[in-house]
N, CA, C and O atoms as CSV, one atom per row, in Angstrom:
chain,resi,resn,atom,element,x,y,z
A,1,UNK,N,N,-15.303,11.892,-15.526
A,1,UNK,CA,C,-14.062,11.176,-15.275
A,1,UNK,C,C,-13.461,11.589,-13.937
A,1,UNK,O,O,-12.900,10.647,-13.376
A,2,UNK,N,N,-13.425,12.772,-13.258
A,2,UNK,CA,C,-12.787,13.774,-12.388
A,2,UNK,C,C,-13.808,12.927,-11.442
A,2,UNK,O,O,-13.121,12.099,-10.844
A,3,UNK,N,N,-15.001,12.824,-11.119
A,3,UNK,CA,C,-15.934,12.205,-9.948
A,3,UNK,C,C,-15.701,10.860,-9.742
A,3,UNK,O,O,-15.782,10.334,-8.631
A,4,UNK,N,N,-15.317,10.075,-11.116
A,4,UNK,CA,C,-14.745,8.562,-10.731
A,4,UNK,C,C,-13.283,8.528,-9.716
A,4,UNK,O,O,-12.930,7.800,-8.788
A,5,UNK,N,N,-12.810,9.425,-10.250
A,5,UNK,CA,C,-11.523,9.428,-8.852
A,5,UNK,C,C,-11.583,9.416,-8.098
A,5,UNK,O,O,-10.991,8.750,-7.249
A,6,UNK,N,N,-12.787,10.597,-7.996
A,6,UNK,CA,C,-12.869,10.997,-6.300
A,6,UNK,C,C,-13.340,9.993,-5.717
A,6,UNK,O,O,-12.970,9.873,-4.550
A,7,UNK,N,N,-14.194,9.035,-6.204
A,7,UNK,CA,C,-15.194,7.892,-5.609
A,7,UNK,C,C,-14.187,6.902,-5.402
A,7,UNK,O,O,-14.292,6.327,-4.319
A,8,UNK,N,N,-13.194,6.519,-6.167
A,8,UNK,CA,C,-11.948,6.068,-6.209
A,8,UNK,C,C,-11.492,5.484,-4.806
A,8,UNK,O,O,-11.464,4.401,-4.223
A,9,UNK,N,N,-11.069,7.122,-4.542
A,9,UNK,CA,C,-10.289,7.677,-3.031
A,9,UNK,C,C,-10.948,7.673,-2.667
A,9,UNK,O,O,-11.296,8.673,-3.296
A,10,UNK,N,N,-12.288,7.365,-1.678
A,10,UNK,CA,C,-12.957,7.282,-0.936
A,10,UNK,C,C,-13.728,5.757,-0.609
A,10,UNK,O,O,-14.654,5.714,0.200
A,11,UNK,N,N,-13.203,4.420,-1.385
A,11,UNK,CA,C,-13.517,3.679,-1.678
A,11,UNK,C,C,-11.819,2.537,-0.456
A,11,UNK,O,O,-10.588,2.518,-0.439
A,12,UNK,N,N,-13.020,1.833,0.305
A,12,UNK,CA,C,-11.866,1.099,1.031
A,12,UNK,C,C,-11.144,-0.413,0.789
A,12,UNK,O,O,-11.784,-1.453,0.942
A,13,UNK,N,N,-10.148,-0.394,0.510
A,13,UNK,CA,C,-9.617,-1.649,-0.239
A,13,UNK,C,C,-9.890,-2.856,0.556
A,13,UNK,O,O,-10.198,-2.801,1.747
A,14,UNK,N,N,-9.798,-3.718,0.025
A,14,UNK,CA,C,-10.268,-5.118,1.052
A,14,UNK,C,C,-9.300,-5.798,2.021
A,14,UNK,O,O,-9.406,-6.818,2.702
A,15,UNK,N,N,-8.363,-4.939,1.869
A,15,UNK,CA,C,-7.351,-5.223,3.523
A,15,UNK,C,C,-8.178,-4.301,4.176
A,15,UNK,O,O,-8.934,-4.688,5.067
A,16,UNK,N,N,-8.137,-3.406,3.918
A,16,UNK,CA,C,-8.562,-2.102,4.604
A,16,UNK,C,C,-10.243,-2.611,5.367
A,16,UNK,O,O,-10.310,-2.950,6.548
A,17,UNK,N,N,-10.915,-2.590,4.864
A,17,UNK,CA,C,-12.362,-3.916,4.935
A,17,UNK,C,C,-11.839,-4.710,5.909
A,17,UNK,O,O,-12.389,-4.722,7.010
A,18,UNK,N,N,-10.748,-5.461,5.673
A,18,UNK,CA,C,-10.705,-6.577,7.083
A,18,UNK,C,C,-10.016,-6.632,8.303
A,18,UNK,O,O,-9.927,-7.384,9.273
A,19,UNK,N,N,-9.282,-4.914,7.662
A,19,UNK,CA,C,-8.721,-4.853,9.545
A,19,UNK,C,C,-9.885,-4.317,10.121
A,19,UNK,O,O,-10.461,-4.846,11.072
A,20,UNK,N,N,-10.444,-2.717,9.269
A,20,UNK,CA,C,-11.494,-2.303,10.448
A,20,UNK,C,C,-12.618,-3.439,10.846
A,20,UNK,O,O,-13.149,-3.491,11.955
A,21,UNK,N,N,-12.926,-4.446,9.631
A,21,UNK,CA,C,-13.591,-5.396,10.925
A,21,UNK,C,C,-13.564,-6.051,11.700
A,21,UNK,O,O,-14.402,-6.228,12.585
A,22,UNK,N,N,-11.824,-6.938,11.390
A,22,UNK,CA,C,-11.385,-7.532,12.880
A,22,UNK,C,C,-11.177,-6.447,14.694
A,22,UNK,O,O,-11.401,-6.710,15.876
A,23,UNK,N,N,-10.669,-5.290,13.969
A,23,UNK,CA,C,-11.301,-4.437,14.969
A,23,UNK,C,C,-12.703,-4.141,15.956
A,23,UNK,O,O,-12.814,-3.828,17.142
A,24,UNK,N,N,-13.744,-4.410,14.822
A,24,UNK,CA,C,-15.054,-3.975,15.088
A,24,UNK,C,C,-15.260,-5.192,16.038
A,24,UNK,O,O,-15.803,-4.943,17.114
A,25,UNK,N,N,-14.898,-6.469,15.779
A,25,UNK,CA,C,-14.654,-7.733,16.200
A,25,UNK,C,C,-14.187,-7.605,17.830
A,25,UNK,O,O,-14.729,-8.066,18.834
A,26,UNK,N,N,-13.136,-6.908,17.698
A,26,UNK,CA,C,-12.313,-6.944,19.096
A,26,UNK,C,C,-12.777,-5.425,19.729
A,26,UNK,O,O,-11.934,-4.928,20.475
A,27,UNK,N,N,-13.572,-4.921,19.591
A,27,UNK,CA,C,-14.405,-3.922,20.403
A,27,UNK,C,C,-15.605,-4.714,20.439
A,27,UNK,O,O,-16.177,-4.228,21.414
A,28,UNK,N,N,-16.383,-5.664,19.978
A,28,UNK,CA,C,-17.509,-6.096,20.455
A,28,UNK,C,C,-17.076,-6.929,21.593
A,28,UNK,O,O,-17.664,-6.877,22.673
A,29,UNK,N,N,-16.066,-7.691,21.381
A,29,UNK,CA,C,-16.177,-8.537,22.540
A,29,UNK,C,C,-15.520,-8.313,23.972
A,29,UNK,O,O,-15.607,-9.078,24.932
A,30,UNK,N,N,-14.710,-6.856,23.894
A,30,UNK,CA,C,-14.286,-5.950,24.520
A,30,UNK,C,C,-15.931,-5.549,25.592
A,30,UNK,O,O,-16.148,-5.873,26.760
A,31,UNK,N,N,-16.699,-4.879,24.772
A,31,UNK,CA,C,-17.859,-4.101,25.288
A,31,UNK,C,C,-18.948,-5.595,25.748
A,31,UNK,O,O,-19.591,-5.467,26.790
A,32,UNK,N,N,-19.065,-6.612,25.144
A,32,UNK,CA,C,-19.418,-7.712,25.618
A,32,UNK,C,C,-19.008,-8.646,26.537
A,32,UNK,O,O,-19.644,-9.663,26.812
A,33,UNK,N,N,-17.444,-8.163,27.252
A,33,UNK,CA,C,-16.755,-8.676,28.124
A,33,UNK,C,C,-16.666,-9.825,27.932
A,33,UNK,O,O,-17.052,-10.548,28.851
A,34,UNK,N,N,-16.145,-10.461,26.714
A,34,UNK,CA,C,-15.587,-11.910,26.067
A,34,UNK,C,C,-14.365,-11.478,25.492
A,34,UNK,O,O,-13.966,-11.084,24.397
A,35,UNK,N,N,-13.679,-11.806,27.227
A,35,UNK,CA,C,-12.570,-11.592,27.293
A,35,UNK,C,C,-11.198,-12.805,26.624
A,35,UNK,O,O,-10.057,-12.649,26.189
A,36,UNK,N,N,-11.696,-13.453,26.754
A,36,UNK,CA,C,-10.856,-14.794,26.353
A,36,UNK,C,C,-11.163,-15.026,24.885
A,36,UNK,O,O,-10.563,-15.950,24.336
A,37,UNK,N,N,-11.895,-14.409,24.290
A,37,UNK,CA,C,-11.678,-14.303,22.595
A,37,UNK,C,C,-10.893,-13.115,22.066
A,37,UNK,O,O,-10.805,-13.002,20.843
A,38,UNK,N,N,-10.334,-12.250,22.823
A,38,UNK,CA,C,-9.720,-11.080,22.583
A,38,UNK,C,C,-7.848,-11.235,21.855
A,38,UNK,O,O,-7.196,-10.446,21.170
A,39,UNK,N,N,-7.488,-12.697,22.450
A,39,UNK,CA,C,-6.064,-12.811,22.177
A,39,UNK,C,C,-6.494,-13.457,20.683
A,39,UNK,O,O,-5.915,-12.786,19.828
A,40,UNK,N,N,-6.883,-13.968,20.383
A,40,UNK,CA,C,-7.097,-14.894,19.172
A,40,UNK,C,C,-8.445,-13.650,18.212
A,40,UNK,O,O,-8.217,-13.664,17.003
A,41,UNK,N,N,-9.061,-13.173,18.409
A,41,UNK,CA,C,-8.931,-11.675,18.057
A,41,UNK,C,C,-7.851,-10.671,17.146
A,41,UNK,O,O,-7.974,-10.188,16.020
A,42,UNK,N,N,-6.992,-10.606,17.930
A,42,UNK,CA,C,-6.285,-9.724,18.488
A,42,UNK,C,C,-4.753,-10.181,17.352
A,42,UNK,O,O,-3.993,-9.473,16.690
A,43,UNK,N,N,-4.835,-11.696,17.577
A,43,UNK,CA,C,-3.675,-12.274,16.067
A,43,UNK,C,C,-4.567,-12.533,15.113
A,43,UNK,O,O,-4.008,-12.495,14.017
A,44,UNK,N,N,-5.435,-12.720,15.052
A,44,UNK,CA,C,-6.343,-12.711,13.793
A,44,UNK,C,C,-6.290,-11.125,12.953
A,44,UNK,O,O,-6.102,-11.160,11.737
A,45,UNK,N,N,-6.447,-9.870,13.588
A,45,UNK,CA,C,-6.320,-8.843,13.340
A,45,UNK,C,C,-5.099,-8.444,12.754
A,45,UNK,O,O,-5.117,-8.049,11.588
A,46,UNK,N,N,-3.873,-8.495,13.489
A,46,UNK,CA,C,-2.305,-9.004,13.717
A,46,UNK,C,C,-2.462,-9.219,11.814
A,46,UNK,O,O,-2.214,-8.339,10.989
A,47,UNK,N,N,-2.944,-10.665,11.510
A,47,UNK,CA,C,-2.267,-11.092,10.369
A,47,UNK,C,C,-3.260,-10.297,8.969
A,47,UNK,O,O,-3.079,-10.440,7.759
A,48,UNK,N,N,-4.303,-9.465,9.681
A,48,UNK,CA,C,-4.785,-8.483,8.480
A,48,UNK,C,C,-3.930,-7.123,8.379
A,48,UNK,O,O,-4.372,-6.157,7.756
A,49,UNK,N,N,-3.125,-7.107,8.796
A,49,UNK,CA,C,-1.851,-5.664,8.653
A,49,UNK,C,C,-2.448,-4.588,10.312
A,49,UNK,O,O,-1.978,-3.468,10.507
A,50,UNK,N,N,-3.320,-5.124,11.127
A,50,UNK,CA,C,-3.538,-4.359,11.930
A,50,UNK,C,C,-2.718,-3.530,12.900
A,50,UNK,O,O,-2.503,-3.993,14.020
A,51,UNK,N,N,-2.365,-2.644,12.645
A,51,UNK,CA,C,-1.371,-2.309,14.048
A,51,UNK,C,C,-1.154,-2.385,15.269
A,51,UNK,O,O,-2.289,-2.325,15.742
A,52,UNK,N,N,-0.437,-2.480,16.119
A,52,UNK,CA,C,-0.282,-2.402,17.495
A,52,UNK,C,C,-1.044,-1.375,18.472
A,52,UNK,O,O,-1.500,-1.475,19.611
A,53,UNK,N,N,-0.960,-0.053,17.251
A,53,UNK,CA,C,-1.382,0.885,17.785
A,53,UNK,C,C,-2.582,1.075,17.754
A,53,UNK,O,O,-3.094,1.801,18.606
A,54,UNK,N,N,-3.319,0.490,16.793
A,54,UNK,CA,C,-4.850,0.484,16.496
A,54,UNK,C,C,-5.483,-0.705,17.119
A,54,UNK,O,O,-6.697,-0.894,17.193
A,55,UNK,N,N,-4.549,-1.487,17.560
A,55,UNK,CA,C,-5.227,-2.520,18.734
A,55,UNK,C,C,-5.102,-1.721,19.780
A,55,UNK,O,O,-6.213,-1.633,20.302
A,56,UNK,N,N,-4.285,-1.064,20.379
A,56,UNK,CA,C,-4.607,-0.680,21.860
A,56,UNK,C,C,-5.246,0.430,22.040
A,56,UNK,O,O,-5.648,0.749,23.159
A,57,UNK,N,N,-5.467,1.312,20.779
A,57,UNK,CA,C,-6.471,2.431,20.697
A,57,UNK,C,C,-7.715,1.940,21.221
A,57,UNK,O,O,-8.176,2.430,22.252
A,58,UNK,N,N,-8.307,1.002,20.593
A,58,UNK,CA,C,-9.265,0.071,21.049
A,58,UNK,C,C,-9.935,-0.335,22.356
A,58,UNK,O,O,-11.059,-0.432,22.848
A,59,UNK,N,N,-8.308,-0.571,22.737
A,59,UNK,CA,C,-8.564,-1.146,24.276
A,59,UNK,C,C,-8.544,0.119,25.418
A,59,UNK,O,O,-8.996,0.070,26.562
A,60,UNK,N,N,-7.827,1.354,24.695
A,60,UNK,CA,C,-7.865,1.863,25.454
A,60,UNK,C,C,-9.253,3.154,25.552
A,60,UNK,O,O,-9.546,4.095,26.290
A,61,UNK,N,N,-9.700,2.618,24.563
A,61,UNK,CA,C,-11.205,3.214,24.258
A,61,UNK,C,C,-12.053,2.048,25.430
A,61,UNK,O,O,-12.777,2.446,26.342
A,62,UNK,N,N,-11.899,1.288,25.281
A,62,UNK,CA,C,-12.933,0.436,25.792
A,62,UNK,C,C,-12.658,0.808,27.463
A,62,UNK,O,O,-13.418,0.495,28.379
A,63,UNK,N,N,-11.369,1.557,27.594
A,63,UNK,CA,C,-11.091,1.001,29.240
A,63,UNK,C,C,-11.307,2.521,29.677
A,63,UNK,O,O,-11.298,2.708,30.893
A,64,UNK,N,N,-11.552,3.926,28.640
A,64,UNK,CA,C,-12.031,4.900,28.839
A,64,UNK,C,C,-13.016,5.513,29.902
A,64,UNK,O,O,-14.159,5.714,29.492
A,65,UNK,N,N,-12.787,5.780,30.975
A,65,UNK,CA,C,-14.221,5.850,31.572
A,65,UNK,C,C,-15.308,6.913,31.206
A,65,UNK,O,O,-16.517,7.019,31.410
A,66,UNK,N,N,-14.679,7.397,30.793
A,66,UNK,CA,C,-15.889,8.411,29.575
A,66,UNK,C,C,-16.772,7.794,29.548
A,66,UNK,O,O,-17.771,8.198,30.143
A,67,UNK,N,N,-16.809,6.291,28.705
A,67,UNK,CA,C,-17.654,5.794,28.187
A,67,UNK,C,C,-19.177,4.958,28.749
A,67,UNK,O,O,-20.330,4.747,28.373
A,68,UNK,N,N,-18.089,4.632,30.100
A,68,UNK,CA,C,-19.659,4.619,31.181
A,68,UNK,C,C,-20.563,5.375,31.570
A,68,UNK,O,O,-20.131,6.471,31.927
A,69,UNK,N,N,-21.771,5.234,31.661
A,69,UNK,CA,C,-22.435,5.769,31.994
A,69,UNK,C,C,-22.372,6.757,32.994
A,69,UNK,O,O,-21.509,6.585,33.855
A,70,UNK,N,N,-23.116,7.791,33.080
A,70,UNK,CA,C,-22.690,9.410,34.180
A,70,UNK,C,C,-23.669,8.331,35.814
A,70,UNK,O,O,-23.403,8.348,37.016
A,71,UNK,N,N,-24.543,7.715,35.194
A,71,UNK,CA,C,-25.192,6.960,36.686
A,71,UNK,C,C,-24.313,6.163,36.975
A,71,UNK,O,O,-24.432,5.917,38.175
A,72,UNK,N,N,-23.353,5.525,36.475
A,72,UNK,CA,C,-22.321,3.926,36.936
A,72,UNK,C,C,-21.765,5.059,37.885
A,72,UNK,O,O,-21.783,4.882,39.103
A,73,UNK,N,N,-21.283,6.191,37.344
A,73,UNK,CA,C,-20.036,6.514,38.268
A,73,UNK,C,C,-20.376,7.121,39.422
A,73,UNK,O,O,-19.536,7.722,40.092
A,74,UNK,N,N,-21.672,7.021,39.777
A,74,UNK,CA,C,-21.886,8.030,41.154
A,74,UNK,C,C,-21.712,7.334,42.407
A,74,UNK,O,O,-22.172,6.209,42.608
A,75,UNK,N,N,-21.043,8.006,43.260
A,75,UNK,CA,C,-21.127,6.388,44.551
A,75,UNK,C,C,-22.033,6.564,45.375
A,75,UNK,O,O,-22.391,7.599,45.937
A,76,UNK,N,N,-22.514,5.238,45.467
A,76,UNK,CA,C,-23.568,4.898,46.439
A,76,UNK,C,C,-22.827,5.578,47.969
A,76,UNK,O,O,-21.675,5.443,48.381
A,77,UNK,N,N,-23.881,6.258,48.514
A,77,UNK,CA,C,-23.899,6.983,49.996
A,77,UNK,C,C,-24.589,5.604,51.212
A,77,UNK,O,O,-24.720,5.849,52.411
């Protein structure tokens, strides 16, 4: 009975299911540079309880330069 709980709480509700995928949504087309699907995205996400803050986490992951490559950033001599 004690392990059904736990599986319980670890189990993601189906809002929960459709923000992180409208997210997953608006980081693909972020990293795919389909930019003009990002606003309509972005209220699509909006009306799954997504936050403001977890949209621009996003963006501001995507705009990270961490995330480029160590060769993008070297400058040509």
């Amino acid at each position: 009975m004690k392990n059904n709980a736990l599986l319980q709480e670890e189990v993601l509700g189906s809002d929960q299911i459709l923000q992180v995928t409208a997210l997953l949504y608006l980081k693909e087309a972020l990293v795919n540079q389909q930019f003009e699907s990002c606003p309509e995205i972005i209220d699509s996400a909006k009306k799954f309880g997504v936050s403001q803050e977890d949209v621009s986490a996003v963006i501001k992951d995507y705009l990270n330069p961490a995330r480029i490559a160590p060769s993008r950033l070297k400058k040509e001599v």
